[in-house]
C-alpha positions as CSV (number, residue, x, y, z in Angstrom):
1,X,67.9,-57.6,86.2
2,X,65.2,-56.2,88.4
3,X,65.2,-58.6,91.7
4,X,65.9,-55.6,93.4
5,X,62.2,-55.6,94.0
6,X,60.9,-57.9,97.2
7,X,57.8,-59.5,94.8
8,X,55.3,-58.7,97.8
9,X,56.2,-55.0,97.1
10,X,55.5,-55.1,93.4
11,X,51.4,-55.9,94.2
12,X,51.3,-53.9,97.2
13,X,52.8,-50.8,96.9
14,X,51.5,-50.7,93.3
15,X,48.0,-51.4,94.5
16,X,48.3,-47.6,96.1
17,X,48.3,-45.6,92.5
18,X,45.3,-47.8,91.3
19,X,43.0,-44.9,92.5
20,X,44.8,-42.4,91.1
21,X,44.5,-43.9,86.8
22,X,41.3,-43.9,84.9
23,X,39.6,-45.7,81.5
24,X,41.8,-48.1,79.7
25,X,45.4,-46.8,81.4
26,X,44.3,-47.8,84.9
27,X,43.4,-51.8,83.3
28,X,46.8,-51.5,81.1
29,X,48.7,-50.5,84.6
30,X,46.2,-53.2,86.6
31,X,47.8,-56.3,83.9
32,X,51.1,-54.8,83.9
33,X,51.6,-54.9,87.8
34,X,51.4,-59.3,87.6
35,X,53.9,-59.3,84.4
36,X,56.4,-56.8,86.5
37,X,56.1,-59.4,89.0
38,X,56.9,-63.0,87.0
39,X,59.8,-61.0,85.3
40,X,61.2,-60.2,88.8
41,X,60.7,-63.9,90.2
42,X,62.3,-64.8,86.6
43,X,65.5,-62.7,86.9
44,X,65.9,-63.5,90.6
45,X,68.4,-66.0,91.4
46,X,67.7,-68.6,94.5
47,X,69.1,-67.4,97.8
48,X,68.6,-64.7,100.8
49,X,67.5,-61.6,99.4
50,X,66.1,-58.3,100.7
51,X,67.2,-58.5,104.5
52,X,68.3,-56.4,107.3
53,X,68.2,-56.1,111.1
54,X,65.0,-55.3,113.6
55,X,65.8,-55.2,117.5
56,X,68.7,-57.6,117.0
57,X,66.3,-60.2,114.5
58,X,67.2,-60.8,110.6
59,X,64.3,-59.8,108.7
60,X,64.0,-61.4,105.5
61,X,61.7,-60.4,102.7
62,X,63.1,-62.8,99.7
63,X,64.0,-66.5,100.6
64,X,63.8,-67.6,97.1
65,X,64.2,-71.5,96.9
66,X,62.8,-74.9,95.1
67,X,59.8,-74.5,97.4
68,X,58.9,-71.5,97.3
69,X,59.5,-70.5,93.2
70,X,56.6,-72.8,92.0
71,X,53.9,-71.5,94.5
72,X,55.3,-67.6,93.5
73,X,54.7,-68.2,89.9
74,X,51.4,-69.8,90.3
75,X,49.8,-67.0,92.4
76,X,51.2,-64.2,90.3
77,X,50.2,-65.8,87.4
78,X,46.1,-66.4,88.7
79,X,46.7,-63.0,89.5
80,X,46.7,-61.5,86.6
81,X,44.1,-64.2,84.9
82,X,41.7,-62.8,88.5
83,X,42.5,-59.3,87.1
84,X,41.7,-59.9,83.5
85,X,38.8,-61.2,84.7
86,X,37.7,-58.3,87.1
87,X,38.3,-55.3,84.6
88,X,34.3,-55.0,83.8
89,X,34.5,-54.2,87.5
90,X,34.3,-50.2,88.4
91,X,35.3,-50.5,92.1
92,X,38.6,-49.9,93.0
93,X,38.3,-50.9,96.4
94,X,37.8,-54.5,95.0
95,X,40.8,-54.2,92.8
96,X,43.0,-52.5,95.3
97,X,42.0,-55.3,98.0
98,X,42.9,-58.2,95.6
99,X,46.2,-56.9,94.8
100,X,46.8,-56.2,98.3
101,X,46.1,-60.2,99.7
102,X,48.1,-61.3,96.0
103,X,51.0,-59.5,97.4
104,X,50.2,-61.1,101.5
105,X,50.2,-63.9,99.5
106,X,53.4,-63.7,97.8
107,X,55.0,-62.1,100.8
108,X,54.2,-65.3,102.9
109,X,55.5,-67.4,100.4
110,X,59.1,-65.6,100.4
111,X,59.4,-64.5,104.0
112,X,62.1,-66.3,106.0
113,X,61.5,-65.4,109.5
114,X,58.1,-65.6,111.8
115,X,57.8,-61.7,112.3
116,X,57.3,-61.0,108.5
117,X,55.0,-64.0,108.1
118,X,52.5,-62.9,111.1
119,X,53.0,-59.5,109.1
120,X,51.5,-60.3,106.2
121,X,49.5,-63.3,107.5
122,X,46.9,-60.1,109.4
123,X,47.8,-57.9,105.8
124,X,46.1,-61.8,104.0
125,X,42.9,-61.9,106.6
126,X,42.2,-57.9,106.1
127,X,42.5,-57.6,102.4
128,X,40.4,-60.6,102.0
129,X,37.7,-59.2,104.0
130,X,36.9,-56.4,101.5
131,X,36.3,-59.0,98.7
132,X,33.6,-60.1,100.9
133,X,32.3,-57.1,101.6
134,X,32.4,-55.2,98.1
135,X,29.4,-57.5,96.9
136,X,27.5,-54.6,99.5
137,X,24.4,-57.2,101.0
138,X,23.4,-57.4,104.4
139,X,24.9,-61.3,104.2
140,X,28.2,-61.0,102.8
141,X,28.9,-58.0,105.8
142,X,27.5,-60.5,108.5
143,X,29.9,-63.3,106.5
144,X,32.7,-60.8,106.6
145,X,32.5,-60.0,110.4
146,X,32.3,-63.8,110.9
147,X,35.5,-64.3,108.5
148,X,37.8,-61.8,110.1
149,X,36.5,-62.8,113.4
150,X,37.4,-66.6,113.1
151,X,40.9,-65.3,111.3
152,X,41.7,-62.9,114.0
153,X,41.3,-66.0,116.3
154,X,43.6,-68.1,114.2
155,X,46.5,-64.9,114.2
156,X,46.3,-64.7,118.0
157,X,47.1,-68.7,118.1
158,X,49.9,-68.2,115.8
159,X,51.3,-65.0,117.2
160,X,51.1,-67.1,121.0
161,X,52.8,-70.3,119.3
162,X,55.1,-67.5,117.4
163,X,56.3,-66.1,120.8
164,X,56.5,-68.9,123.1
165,X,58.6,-70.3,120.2
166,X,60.8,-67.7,119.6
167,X,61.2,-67.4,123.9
168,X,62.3,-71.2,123.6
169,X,64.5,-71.3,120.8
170,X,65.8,-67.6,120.4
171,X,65.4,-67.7,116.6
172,X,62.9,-65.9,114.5
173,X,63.7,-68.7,111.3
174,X,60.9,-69.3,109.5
175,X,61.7,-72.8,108.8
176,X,60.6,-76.1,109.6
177,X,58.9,-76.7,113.2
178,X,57.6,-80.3,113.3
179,X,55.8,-81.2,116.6
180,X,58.6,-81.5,119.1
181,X,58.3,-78.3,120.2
182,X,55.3,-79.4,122.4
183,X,52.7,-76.1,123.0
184,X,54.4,-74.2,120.7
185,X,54.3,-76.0,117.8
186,X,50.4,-76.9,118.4
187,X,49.8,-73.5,118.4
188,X,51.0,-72.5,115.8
189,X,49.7,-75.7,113.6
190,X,46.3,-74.6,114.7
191,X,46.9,-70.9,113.4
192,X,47.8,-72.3,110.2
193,X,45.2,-75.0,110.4
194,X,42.6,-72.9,110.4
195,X,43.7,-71.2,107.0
196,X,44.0,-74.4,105.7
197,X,40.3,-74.9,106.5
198,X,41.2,-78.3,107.9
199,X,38.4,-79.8,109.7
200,X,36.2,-79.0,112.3
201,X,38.0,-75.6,111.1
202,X,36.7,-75.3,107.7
203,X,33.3,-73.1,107.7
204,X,34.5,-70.3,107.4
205,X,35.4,-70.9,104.1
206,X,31.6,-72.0,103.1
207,X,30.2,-69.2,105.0
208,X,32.5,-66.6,102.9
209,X,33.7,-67.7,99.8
210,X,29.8,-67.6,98.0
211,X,29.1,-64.3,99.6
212,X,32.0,-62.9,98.0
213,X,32.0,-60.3,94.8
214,X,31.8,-62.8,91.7
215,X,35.3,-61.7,90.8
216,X,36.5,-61.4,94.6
217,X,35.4,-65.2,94.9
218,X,38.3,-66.3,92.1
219,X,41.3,-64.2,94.4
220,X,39.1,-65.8,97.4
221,X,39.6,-69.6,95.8
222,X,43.2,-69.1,95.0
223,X,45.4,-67.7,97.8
224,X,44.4,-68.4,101.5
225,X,44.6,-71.9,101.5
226,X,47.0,-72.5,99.3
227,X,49.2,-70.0,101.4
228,X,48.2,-72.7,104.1
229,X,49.5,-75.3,102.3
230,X,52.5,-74.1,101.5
231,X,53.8,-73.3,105.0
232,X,52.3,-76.5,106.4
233,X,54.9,-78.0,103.8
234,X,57.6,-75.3,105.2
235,X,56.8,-76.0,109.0
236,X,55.2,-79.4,109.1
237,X,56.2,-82.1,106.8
238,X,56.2,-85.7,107.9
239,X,53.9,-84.7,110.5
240,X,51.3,-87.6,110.8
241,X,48.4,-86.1,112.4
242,X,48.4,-84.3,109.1
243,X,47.7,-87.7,107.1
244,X,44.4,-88.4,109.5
245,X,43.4,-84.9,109.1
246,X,43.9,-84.5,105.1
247,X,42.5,-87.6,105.1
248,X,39.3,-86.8,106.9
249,X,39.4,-83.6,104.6
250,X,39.0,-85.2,101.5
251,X,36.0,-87.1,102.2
252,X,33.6,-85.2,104.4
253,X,33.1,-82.0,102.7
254,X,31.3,-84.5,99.2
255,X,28.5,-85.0,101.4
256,X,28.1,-81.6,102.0
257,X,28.5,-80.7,98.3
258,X,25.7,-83.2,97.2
259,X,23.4,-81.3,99.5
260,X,24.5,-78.0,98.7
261,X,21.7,-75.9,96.3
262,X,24.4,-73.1,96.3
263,X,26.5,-73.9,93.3
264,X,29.5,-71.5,94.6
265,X,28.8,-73.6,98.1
266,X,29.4,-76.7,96.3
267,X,32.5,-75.1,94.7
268,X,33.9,-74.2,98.6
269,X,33.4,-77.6,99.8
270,X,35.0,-79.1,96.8
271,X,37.9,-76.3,97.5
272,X,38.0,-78.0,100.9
273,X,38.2,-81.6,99.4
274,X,41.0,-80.5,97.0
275,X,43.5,-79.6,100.0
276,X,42.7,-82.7,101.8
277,X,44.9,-84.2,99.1
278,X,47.8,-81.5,100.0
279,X,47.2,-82.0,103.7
280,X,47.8,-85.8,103.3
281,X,50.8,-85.4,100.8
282,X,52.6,-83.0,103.7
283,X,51.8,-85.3,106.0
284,X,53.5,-88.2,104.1
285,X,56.1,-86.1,103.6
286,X,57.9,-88.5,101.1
287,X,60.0,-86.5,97.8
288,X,57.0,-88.1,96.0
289,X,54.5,-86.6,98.2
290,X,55.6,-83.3,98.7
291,X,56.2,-82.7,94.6
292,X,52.3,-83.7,94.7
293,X,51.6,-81.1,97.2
294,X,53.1,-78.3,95.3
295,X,52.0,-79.9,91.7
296,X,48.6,-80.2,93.0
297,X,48.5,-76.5,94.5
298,X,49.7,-75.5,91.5
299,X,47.1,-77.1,89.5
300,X,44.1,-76.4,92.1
301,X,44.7,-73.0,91.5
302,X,43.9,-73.1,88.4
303,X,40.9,-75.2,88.0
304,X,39.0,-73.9,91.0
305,X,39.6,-70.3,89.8
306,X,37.8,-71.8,86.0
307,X,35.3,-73.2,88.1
308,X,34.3,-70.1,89.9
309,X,34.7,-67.7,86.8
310,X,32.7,-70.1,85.0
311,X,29.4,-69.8,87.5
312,X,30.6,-66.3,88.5
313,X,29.8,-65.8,84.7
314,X,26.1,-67.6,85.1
315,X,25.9,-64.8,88.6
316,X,27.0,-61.9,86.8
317,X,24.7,-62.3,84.0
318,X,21.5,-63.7,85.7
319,X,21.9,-62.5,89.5
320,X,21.0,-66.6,90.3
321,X,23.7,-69.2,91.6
322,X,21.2,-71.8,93.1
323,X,20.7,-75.2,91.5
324,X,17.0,-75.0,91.5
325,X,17.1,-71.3,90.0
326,X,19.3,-72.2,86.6
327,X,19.9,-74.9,84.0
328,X,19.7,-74.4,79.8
329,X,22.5,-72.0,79.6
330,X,23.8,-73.7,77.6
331,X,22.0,-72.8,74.8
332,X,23.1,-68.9,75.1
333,X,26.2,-69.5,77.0
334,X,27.7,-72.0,75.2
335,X,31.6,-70.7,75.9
336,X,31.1,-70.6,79.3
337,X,29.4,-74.2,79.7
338,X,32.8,-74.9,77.6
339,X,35.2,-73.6,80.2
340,X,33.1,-74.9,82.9
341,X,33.5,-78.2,81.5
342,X,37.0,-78.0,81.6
343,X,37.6,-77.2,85.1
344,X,35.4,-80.0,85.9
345,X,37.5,-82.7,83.9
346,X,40.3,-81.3,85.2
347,X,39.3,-81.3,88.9
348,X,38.1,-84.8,88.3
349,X,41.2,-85.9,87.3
350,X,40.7,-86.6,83.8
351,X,43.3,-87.7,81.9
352,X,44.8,-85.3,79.6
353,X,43.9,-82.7,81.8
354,X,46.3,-80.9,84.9
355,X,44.4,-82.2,87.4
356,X,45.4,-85.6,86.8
357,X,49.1,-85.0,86.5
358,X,48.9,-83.8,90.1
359,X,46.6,-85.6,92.1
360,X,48.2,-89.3,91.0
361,X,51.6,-87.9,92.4
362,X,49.5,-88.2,95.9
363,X,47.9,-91.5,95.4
364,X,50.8,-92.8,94.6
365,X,53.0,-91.6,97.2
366,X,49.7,-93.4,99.8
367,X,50.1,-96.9,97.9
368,X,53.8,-96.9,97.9
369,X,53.9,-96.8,101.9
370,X,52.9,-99.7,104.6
371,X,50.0,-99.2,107.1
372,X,48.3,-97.0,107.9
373,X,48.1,-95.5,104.1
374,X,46.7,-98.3,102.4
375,X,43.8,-96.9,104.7
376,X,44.6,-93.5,103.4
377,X,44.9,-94.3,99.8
378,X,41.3,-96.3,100.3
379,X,40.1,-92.2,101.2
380,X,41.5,-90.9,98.8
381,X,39.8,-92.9,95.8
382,X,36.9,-92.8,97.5
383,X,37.3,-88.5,97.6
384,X,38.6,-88.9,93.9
385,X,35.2,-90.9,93.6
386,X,33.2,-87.9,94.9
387,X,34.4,-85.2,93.1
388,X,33.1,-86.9,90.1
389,X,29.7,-86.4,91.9
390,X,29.7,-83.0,92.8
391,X,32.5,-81.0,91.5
392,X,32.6,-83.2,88.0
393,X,29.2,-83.9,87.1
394,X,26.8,-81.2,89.8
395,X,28.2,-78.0,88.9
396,X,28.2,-78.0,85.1
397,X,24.9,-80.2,84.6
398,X,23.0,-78.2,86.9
399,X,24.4,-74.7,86.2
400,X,24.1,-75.5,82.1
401,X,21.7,-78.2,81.4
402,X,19.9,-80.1,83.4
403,X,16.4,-78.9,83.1
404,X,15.8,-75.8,81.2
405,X,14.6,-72.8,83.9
406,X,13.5,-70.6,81.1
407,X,16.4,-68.2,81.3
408,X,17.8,-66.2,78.4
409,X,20.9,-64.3,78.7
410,X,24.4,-64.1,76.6
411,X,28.2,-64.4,77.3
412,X,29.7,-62.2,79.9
413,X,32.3,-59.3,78.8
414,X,35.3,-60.5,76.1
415,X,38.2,-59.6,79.4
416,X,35.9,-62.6,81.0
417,X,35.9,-64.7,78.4
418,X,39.7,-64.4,78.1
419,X,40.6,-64.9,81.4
420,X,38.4,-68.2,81.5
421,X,40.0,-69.0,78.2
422,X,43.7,-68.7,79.5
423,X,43.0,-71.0,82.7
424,X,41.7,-73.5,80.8
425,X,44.5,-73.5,78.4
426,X,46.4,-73.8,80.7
427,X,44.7,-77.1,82.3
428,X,45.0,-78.8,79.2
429,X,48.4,-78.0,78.3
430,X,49.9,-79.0,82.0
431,X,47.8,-81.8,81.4
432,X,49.1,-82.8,77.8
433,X,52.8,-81.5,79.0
434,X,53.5,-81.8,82.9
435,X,57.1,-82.0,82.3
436,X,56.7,-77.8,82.3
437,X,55.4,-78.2,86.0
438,X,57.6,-81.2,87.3
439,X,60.7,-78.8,86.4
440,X,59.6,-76.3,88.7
441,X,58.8,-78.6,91.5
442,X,61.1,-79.1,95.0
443,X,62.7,-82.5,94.6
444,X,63.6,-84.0,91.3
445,X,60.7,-85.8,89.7
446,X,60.9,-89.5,88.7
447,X,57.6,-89.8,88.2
448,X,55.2,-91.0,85.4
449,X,51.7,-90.4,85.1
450,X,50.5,-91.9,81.7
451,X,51.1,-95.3,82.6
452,X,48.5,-98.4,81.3
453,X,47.5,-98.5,85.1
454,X,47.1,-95.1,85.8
455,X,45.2,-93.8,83.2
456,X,42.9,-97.6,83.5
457,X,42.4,-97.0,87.0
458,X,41.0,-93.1,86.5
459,X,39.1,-93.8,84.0
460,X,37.1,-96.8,85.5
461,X,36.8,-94.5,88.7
462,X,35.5,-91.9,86.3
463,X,33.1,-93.5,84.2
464,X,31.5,-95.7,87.3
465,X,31.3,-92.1,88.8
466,X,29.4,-90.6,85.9
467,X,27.6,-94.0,85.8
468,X,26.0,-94.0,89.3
469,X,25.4,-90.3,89.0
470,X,23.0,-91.0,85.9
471,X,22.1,-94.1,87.3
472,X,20.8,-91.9,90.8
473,X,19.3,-88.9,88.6
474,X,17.1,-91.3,86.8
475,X,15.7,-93.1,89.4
476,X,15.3,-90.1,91.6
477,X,17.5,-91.6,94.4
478,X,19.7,-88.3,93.8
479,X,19.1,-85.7,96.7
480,X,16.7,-83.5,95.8
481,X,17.9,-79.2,95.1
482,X,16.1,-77.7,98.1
483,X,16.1,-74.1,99.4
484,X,17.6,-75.0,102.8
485,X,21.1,-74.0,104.9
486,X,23.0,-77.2,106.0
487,X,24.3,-77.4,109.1
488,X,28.0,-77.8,109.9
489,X,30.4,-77.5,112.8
490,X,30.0,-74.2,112.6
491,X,26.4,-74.4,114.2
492,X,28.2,-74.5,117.6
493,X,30.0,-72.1,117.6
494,X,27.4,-70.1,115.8
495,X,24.8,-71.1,118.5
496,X,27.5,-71.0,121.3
497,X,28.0,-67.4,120.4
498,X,24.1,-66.3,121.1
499,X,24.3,-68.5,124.3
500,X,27.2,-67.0,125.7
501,X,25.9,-63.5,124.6
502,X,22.6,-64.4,126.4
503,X,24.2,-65.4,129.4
504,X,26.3,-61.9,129.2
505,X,22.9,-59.9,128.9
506,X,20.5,-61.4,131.1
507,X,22.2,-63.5,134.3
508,X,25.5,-62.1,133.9
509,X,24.6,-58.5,133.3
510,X,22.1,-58.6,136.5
511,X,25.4,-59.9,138.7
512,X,27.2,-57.2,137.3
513,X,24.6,-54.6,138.3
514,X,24.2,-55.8,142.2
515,X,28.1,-56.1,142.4
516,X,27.9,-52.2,140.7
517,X,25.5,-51.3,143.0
518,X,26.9,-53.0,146.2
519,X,30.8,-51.7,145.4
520,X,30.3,-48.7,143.6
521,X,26.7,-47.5,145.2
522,X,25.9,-49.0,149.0
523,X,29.7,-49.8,150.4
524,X,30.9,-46.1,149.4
525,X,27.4,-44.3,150.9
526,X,28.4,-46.6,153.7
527,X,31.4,-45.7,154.5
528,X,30.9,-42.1,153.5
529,X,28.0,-42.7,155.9
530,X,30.5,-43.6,159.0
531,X,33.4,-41.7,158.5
532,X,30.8,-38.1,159.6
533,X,31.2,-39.5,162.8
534,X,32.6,-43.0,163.3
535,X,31.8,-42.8,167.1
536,X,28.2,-42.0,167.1
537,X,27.4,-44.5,163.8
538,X,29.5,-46.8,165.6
539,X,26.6,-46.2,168.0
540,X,23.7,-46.6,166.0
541,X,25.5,-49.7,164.3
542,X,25.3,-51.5,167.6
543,X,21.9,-50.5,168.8
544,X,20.1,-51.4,165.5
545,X,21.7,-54.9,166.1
546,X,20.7,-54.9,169.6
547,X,17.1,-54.3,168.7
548,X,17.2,-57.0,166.1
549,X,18.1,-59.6,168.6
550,X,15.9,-58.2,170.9
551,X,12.6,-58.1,168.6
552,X,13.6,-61.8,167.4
553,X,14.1,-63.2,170.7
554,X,11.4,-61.2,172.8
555,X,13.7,-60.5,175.4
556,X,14.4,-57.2,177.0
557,X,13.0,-53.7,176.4
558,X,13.1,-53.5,172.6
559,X,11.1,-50.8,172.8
560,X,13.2,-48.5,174.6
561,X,16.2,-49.8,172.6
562,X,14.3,-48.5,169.1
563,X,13.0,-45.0,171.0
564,X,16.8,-44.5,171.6
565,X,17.8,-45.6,168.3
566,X,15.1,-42.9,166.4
567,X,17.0,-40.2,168.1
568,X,20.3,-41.0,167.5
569,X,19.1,-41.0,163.7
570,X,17.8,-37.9,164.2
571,X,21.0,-36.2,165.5
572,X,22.9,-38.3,163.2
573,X,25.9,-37.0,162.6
574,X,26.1,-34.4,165.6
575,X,29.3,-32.6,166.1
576,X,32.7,-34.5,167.1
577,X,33.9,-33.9,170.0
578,X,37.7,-33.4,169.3
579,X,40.4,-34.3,172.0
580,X,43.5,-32.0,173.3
581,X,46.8,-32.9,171.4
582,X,48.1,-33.8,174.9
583,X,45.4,-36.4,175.1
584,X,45.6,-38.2,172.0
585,X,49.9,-38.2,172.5
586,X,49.1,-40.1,175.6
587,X,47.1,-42.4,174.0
588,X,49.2,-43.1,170.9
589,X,52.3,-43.8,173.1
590,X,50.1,-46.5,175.1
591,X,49.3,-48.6,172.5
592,X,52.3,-48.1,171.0
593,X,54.0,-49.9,173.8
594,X,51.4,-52.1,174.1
595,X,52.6,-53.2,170.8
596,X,56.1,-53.2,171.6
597,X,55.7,-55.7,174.4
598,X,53.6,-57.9,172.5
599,X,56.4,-57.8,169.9
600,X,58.7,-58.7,172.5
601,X,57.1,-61.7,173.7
602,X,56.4,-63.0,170.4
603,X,60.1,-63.0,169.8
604,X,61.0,-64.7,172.9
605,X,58.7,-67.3,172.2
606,X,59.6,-68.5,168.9
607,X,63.4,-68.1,169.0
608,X,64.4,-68.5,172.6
609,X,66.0,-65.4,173.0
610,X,68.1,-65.8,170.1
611,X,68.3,-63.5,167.0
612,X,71.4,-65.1,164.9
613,X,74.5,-66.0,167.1
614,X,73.8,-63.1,169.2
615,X,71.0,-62.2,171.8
616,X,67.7,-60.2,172.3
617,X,68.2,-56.9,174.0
């Protein structure tokens, strides 16, 4: 028994001696670190574990329960396929980064109390960053700034939802919220939303993911959004705006993908489309549902990570990930064009593959409830439709066949090929034998998938998918591969940024420079000005008004009135004339009982004489 360990602990506190190994120990140690991990999920029993107090708040490290065992095992187990795959890779600032946002990753999915999950939800957005900028180019640092930036804005909606919640409630529980809780709740949805990459919060996730190292973008596809998903499901389930917005999800990002000439863009957008379907399932929230949402997780995972080893292989060996720069590897990369294949029938939902064993659970759950979902199931085929066209059928044609761009290269590194060849073993086998996966899942499963219907269905949707692709390839009604950025939401706040920026160095910045000027420059001189002799500026004060009047109107002797005026300037200030302390006594004690009387006959006036139940003296 070694659950003594708090999971997060094992990747991150390991993830310090990484610097210190060299040669074959330090990849040895890297692969050990995930198999420490499993064993210690293995041999931990559900419950509490790893708690204690903070300011009078129960901190929990380990809530280990039907929920959160299935998304533990799948992201230590992509994290040691990510690190198979990275150990060509002589950087440890990549390696020590991924095993830092693994173990954010596995420390959100245990925590049982807000303050731990804002913890390692910042630790998540940090360690992520570095993936991005490891690849060292002037547009995966501008995409990094942007990244942190947008998930620094997302942690300061959750940590204001986080408070106002705990202030209302006087619990730290990290448990489920639902929308009842009114601003709170939204806040924090929002937080988590943007993780999620739900729409209009998504591009982010386009803008980083393809600037990433080409091993940093396989920890990049596995852990943020999925860590999303999973506490949506924690927090959020039954929640119906969810259904609109997974909804939504699923289907806008395909017409994005078709346009995208950036295969690891296409990728993102299909990452997007994928957790539409575990947006919608949380939102149903059924038992049917929600085993979908962790199934399909759970399965994502793993094909998305096949798909972006698959062209990180085609990056790695020919520096090109554009559509209109490859096509023909396939002739000396024939093992990767294999695994890429894979992860595109499985993300397709092939049967026989894991994708389908998952993303059925959701559809179903959809048809199996009244209005609005037969709408929603309607979206959902239609996304299922999709990802035939871009994920299914774009990625591998265009990256492996296709027509031939003349280039020659062979298979990336053996730990490469491994890695990809694990993954996809693993998408066949959940896909030959679920039952594996439906044991591990939250409620009991009583659920199906080869049926006549099922597999019928899906495979008409598939072939009529493939179909119309060929159909639009050879009639040239297919969108054209061009060298060209598409816009998405983020173009306003992209744009919106270099407005306000404008308006804060031109406009703005001259305001600022006359209010410096007349507050901190002409005021002070002013005053400084009258206080060297108040009477005799006092003087000058009302004499340069005097002549004002005087020249605008035409009246009087304005003449004399300026002569005057020169000389006083001229003197200005000439000595004060100071008073006996006899003098200025007198005059402090008249105006003193000036202001005593006054006083007096302010309080007869508005309470009669009366102060209480007594009377003025």
């Amino acid at each position: 028994m070694i659950n003594s360990i708090p999971p997060a602990a094992i990747f991150i506190v390991g993830a310090l001696f990484i610097p210190l190994l060299k040669g074959k120990l330090k990849s040895a140690y890297m692969l050990f670190l995930p198999i420490l991990a499993f064993l210690n999920l293995f041999f931990t029993p559900e419950g509490i574990h790893w708690f204690f107090d903070f300011l009078g708040y129960q901190i929990i490290l380990g809530r280990v329960d039907k929920l959160s065992i299935p998304f533990g095992y799948i992201f230590i187990v992509i994290t040691f396929i990510a690190i198979l795959y990275a150990l060509q890779v002589k950087d440890d600032v990549q390696h020590m980064a991924g095993f830092f946002y693994a173990g954010s990753a596995l420390g959100i999915t245990f925590v049982g109390d807000f303050f731990s999950l804002f913890v390692f939800w910042e630790i998540l957005a940090i360690a992520s960053t570095f993936l991005i900028w490891s690849r060292r180019t002037p547009t995966s640092l501008q995409a990094g700034f942007r990244y942190i930036l947008i998930h620094i804005l997302g942690g300061l909606f959750l940590l204001a939802g986080i408070i106002i919640y705990v202030h209302n409630t006087g619990s730290i529980e990290f448990a489920h919220v639902g929308l009842e809780g009114g601003l709170s709740s939204y806040l924090i949805l929002i937080g988590f939303a943007l993780n999620a990459a739900i729409p209009p919060f998504h591009p982010w996730l386009v803008d980083a993911y393809p600037e990433a190292t080409v091993t940093g973008a396989v920890f990049l596809s596995a852990f943020t959004t999925k860590s999303a998903v999973y506490i949506l499901a924690r927090t959020f389930a039954g929640a119906e705006v969810l259904i609109w917005c997974g909804a939504f999800m699923t289907v806008m990002p395909i017409f994005y993908a078709l346009l995208e000439n950036d295969i690891r863009r296409v990728l993102s957008y299909s990452l997007i489309s994928q957790g539409g379907f575990m947006v919608t399932g949380i939102g149903i929230g059924t038992t049917l549902a929600l085993n979908g949402t962790v199934s399909h997780a759970f399965c994502c995972i793993m094909y998305q990570a096949l798909l972006f080893m698959s062209v990180g292989s085609v990056l790695y060996r020919t520096g090109k990930i554009k559509c209109t720069d490859l096509g023909g590897l396939y002739k000396t990369m024939p093992l990767s064009a294999l695994f890429c294949i894979i992860g595109a029938l499985s993300i397709s939902a092939f049967p026989l593959f894991n994708g389908f064993v998952s993303k059925s659970m959701i559809v179903s759950a959809a048809a199996h409830e009244n209005w609005p979902l037969p709408v929603i199931w309607f979206l959902l085929k239609l996304a299922s439709a999709g990802v035939v066209f871009h994920a299914g059928i774009k990625v591998p044609y265009f990256t492996f066949f296709g027509e031939d761009s003349g280039l020659r290269t062979k298979e990336p590194p053996l730990n490469m090929l491994l890695a990809m060849a694990i993954a996809s073993f693993l998408c066949i086998y959940l896909g030959l034998f679920p039952g594996l996966l439906y044991d591990i899942l939250p409620y009991p499963v009583d659920y199906v998938p080869y049926t006549g219907d099922h597999v019928m269905a899906q495979l008409q949707l598939l072939i009529f998918g493939a179909l119309a692709f060929t159909l639009m390839i050879l009639s040239g009604v297919y969108p054209a591969e061009l060298r060209a950025m598409n816009l998405d939401t983020d173009w306003f706040y992209r744009k919106g940024a270099r407005a306000f920026l404008w308006i804060l160095n031109n406009p703005m910045s001259r305001i600022g420079a006359v209010f410096s000027r007349v507050f901190f420059e002409t005021i002070p001189g002013a005053l400084s000005w009258l206080t060297k002799n108040p009477i005799e500026a006092a003087l000058i004060v009302g004499d340069t008004i005097l002549f004002i009047v005087l020249k605008i109107t035409g009246f009087g002797q304005a003449a004399e009135v300026k002569e005057r005026l020169l000389k006083q300037k001229a003197h200005y200030p000439s000595p004060l004339r100071y008073w006996q302390a006899s003098k200025a006594i007198s005059w402090v004690i008249v105006f003193l009982s000036f202001f005593l009387l006054m006083f007096y006959i302010w309080l007869i006036g508005n309470f009669g004489g009366q102060t209480g139940s007594g009377r003025l003296l």
